[in-house]
C-alpha positions as CSV (number, residue, x, y, z in Angstrom):
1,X,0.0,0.0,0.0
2,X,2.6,2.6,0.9
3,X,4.6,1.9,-2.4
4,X,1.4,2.2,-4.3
5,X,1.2,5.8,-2.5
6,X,4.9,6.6,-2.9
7,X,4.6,5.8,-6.5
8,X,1.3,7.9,-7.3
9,X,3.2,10.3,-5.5
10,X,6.1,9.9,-8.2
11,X,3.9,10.2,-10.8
12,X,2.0,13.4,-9.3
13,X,5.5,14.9,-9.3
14,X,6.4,13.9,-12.6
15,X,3.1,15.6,-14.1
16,X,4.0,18.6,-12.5
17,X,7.2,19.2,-13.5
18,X,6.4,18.1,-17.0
19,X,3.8,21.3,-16.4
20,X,6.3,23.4,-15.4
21,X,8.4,22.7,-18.1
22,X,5.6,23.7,-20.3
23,X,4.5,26.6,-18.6
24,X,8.5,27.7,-18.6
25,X,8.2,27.1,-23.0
26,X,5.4,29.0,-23.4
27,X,6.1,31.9,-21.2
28,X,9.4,32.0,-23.1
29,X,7.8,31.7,-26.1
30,X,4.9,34.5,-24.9
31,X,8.2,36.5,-24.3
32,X,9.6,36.1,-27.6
33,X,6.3,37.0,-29.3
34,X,5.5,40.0,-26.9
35,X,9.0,41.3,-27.8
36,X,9.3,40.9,-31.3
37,X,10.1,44.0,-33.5
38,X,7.4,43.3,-35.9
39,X,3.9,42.8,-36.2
40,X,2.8,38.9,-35.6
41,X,-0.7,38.4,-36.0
42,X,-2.3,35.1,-36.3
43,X,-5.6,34.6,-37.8
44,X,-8.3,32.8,-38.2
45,X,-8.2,30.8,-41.8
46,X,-12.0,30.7,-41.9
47,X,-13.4,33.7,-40.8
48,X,-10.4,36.0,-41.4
49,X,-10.4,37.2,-37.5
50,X,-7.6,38.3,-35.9
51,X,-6.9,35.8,-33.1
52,X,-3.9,37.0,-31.3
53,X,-1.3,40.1,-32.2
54,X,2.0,41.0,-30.1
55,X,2.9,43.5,-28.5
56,X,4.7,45.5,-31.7
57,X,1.2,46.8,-32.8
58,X,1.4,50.0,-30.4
59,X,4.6,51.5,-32.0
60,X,3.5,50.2,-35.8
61,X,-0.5,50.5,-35.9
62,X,-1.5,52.7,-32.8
63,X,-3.9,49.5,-31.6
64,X,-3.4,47.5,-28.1
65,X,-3.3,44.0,-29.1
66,X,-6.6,43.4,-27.2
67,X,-8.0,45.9,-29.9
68,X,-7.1,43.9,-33.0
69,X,-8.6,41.0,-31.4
70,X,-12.1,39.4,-33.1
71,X,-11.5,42.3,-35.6
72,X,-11.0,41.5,-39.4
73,X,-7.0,41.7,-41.1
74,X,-9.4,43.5,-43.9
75,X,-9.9,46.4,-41.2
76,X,-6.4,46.7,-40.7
77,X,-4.7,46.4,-44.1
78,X,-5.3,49.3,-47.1
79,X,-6.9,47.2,-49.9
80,X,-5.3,43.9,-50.0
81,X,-5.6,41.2,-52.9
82,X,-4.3,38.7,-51.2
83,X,-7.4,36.7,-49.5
84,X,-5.8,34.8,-46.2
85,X,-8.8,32.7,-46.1
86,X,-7.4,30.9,-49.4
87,X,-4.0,29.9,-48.3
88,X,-3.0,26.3,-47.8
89,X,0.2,24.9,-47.0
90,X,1.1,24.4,-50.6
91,X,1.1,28.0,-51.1
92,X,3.2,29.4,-48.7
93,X,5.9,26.2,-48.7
94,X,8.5,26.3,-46.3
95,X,9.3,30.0,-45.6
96,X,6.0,31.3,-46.5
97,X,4.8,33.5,-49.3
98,X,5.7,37.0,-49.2
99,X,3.6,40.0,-49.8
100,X,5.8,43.2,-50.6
101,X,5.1,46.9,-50.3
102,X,1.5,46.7,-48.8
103,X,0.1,49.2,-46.5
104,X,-1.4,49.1,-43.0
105,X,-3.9,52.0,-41.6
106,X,-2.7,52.8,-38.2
107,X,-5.5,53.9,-36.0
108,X,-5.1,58.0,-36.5
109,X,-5.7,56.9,-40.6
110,X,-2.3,57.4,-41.9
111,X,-0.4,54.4,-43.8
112,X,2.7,53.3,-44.3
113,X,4.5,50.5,-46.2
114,X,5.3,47.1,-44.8
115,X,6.0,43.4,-46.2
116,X,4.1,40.7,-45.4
117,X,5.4,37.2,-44.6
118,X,2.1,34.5,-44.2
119,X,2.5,31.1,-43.0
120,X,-0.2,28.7,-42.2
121,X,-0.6,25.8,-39.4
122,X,-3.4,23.8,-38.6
123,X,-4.8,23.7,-34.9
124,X,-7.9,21.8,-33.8
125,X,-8.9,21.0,-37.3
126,X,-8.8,25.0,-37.7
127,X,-6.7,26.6,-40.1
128,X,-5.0,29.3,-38.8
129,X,-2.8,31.9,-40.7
130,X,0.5,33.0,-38.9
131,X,1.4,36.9,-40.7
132,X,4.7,38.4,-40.1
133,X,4.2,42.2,-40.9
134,X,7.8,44.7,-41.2
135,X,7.0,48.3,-41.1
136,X,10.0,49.1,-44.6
137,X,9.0,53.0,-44.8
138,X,13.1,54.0,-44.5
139,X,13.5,51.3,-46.6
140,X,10.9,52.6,-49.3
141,X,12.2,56.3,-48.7
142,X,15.9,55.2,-48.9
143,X,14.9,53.7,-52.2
144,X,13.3,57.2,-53.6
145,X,16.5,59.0,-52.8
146,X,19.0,56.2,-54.1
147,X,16.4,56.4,-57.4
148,X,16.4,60.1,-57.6
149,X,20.0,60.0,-57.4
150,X,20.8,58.1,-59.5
151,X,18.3,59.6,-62.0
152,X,20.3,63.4,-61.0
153,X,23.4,61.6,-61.8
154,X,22.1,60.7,-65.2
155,X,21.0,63.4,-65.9
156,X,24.2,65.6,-65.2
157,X,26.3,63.2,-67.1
158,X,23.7,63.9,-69.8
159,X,23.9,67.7,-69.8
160,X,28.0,67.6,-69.3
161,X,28.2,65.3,-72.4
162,X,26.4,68.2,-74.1
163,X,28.6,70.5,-72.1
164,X,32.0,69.5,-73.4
165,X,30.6,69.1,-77.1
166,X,29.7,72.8,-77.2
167,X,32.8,73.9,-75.5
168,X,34.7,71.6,-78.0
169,X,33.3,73.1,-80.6
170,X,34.2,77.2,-79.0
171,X,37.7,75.7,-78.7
172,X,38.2,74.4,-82.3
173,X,36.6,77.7,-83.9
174,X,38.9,79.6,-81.7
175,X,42.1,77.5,-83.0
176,X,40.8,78.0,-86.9
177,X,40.3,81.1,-86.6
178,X,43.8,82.1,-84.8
179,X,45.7,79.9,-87.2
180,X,43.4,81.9,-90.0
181,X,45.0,85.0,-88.9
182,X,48.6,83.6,-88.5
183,X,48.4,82.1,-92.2
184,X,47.1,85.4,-93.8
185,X,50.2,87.0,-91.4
186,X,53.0,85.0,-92.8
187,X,52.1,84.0,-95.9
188,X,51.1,87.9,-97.3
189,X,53.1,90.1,-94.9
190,X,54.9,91.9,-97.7
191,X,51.5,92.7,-99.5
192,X,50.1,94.0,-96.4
193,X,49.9,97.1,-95.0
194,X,51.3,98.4,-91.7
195,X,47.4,99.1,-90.4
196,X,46.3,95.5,-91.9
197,X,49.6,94.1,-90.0
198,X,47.7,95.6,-86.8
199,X,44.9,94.7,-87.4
200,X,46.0,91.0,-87.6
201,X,48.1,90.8,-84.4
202,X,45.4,92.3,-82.2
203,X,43.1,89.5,-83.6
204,X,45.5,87.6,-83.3
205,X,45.9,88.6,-79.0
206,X,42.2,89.0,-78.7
207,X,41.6,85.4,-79.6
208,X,45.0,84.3,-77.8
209,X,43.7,85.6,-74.7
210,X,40.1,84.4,-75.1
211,X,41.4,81.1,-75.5
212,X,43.4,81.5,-72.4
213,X,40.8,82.4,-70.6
214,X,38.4,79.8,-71.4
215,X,41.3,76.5,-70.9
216,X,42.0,78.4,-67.5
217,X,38.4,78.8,-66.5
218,X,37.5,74.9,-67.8
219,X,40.4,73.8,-66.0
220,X,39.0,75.5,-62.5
221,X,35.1,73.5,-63.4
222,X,36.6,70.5,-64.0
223,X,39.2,70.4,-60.8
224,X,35.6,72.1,-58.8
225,X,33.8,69.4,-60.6
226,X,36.4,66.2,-59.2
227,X,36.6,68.1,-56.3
228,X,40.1,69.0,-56.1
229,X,40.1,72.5,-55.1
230,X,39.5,73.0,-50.9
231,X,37.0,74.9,-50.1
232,X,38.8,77.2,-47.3
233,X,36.7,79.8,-46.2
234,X,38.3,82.9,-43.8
235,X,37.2,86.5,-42.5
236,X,38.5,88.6,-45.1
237,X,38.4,92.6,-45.4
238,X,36.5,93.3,-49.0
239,X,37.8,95.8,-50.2
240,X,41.5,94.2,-49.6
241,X,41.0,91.0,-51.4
242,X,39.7,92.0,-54.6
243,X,41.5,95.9,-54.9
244,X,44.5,93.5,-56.3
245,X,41.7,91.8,-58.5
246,X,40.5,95.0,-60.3
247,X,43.9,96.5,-60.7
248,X,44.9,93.7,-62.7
249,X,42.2,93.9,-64.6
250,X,42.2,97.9,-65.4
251,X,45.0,97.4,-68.0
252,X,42.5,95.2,-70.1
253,X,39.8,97.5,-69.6
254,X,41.9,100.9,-70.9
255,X,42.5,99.1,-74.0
256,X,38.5,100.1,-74.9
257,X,38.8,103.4,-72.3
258,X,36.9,101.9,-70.1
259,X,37.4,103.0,-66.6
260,X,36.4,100.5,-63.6
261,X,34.8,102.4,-60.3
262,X,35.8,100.9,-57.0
263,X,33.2,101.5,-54.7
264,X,34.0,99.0,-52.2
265,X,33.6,100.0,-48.3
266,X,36.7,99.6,-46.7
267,X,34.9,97.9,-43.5
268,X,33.3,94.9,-45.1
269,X,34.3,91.8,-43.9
270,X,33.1,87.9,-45.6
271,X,33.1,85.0,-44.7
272,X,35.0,83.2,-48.2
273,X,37.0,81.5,-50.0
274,X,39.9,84.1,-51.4
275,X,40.8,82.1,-54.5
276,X,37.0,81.3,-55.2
277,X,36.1,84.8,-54.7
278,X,38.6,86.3,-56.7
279,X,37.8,84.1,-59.5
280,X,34.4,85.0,-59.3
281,X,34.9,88.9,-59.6
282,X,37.8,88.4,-62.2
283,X,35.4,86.8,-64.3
284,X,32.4,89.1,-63.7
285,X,35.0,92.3,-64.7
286,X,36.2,90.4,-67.7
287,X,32.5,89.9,-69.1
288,X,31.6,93.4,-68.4
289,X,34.8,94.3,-70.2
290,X,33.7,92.8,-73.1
291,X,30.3,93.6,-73.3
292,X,30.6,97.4,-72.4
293,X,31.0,100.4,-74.8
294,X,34.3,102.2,-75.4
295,X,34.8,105.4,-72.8
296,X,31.8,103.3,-70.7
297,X,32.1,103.1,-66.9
298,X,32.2,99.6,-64.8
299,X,31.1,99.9,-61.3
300,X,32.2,97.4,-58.7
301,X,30.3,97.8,-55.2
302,X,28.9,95.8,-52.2
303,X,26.5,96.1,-49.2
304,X,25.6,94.3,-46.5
305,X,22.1,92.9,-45.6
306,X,21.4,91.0,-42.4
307,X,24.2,88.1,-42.7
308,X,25.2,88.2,-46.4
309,X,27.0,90.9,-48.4
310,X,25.5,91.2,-51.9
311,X,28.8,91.6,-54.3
312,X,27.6,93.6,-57.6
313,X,29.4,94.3,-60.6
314,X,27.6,97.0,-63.1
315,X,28.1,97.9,-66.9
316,X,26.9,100.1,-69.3
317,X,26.9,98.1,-72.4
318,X,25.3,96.3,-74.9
319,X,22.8,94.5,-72.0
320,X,21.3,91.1,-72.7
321,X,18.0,90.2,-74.2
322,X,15.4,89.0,-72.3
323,X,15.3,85.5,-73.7
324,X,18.9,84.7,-73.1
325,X,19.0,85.8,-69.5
326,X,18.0,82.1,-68.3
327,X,20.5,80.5,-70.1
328,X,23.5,82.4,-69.1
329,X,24.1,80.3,-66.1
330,X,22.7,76.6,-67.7
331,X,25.7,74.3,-68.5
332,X,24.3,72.7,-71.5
333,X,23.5,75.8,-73.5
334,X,25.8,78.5,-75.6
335,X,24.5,81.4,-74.0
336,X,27.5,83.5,-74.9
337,X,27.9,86.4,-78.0
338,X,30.6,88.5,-78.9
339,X,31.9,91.4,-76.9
340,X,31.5,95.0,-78.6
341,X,34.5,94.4,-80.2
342,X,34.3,91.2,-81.5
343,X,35.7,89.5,-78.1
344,X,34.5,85.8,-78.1
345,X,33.9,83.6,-75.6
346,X,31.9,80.3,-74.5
347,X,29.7,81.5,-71.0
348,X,31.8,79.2,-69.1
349,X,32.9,81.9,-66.8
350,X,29.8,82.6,-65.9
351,X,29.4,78.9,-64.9
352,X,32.3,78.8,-62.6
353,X,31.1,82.0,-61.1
354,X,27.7,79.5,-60.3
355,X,29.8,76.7,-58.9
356,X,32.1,79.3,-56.6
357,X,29.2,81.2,-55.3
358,X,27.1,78.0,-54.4
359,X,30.2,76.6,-52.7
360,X,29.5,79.4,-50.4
361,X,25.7,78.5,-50.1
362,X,25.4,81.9,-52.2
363,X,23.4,83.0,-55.2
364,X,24.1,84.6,-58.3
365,X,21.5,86.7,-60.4
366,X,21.7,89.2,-63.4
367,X,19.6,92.0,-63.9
368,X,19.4,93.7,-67.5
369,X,18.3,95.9,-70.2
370,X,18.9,95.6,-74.0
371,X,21.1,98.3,-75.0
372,X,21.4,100.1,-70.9
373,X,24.0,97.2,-69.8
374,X,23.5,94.6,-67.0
375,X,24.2,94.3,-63.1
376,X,25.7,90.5,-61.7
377,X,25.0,90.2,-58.5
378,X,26.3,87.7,-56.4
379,X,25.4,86.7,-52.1
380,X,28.4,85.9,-50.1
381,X,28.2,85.3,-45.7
382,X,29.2,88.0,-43.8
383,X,32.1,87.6,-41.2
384,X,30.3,85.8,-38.8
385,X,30.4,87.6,-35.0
């Protein structure tokens, strides 16, 4: 009798360890579900209900899980073809089927994208579907941008492909037209006379120096453009920097009488690159140079509003039509024409003065009147206190 008891006993024990053990599993496994980062929802095969839901719907839908209970998956999803009640085993195989780029309604009504893994399992001759749901908005939005990039990177490959044909083009009718001048030079320099000899040679320099001018600017996009020039900005005094600037260009300016007006406060202070902003002005005094009368004035001032100095450089030329003022600072299209005196020239300086001037988070605009001349003006930061 007592080893009867002692064995009942035995088996009493063994029961209810074998429950703990069980009760241990599925708390661990309650744990693991709760604390999943995405969505588990199982439903019901048959009617579609939503039989159980972890504890990730808060942060993705806005619903407790004791909200999604008894409730339809069609509630919850944003029009979904995908019936649930249809799935078999067969369907899903091994690792389940995968729905991508769905979207969910939280509870406030916005959506968002998710993907959907579905499994099924059978329970109690009920068929119940198992749906693993992954909120994949950065995913989706990281997608857009890598898209749009690589779409703006297309795109610019497209327009400097276009770029370097026209500038190709500029450089090779330069070239012909030099080595034109040089022929006619040598080859009938005794037939010519002393003022057609003159005549020659200061085409000759004219296009020489254009063609300078444009190799040294297109060598300063394309080192901007591979990104081998620093960006170094420093507080520097104005008037300082660029006084060197517009002496050096007053020689080339004499040669049509022109006489350039320094107006530059002596107390202005940027925030700038020096070689970047020098390069910017140099080119701005070299286009009004060759768009401005003979005996004309070019004005160069600056003044200071709130944090950036607006940098302007004035002529009194020839002006530029209407229609060509939004092309002057587009890569892909000849916006240039010859100076008052035949100068030549491609635009490209105008370009560079774009890239400098948005180094420094700056903007460049052009205001103009047929026939009255034209005003750049160009934002640079202030000397920050």
């Amino acid at each position: 009798m007592e080893a009867d008891i002692q064995k009942l006993i035995k088996r009493q024990y063994e029961v209810v360890e074998k429950l703990r053990i069980c009760t241990s599993k599925v708390d661990k496994y309650r744990h693991m579900f709760n604390e999943a980062p995405d969505l588990i929802l199982l439903i019901n095969g048959n009617d579609g209900k939503i039989v159980e839901a972890n504890s990730a719907s808060i942060q993705l839908t806005q619903y407790t899980p004791e909200e999604l209970l008894g409730t339809h998956y069609s509630d919850l999803f944003v029009p979904l073809d995908y019936d649930f009640s249809d799935a078999t085993p067969e369907d899903v195989k091994m690792y389940g089927h995968v729905v991508s780029s769905r979207e969910i309604k939280r509870k406030d009504g916005t959506k968002f994208p998710v993907d959907l893994t579905i499994n099924t399992f059978s329970s109690n001759n009920d068929k119940i579907i198992v749906t693993f749901i992954r909120d994949i908005t950065e995913r989706i939005e990281g997608e857009k941008i890598l898209e749009e990039t690589n779409q703006k990177l297309e795109e610019a490959n497209a327009t400097k492909d276009k770029f370097f044909t026209i500038i190709g083009h500029d450089i090779k009718n330069l070239f012909n037209v030099l080595i034109g001048f040089s022929d006619l030079l040598y080859t009938d320099y005794n037939d010519l006379s002393e003022d057609e000899k003159k005549f020659f040679i200061q085409r000759i320099q004219h296009i020489s120096k254009n063609s300078n001018d444009l190799l040294e600017n297109l060598l300063h996009w394309a080192r901007s453009q591979s990104g081998n020039i620093e960006f170094k900005p420093a507080n520097l005094n104005l008037s300082d920097t660029l006084s060197g600037t517009i002496e050096l260009m007053s020689p080339q300016a004499e040669k049509k009488e022109i006489t350039i007006k320094n107006q530059l406060s002596d107390d202005i202070v940027v925030k700038a690159d020096k070689n970047m902003l020098v390069a910017i002005v140099r080119n701005l005094i070299n286009n009004a140079i060759k768009y401005s009368d003979r005996k004309s004035n070019i004005i160069i001032s600056a003044e200071v509003i709130k944090n950036e100095t607006y940098i302007s450089v004035t002529d009194f030329g020839v002006g530029i039509p209407e229609n060509a003022i939004n092309s002057l600072f587009v890569i892909d299209k000849k916006a240039s024409r010859e100076g008052t005196e035949q100068e030549s020239g491609t635009g490209l300086g105008l370009i560079l003065c774009k890239e400098f001037v948005e180094r420094h988070d700056g903007e460049i605009s052009v205001e103009s009147e047929e026939g009255s001349g034209s005003t750049f003006t160009f934002t640079i930061p202030s000397k920050q206190i």
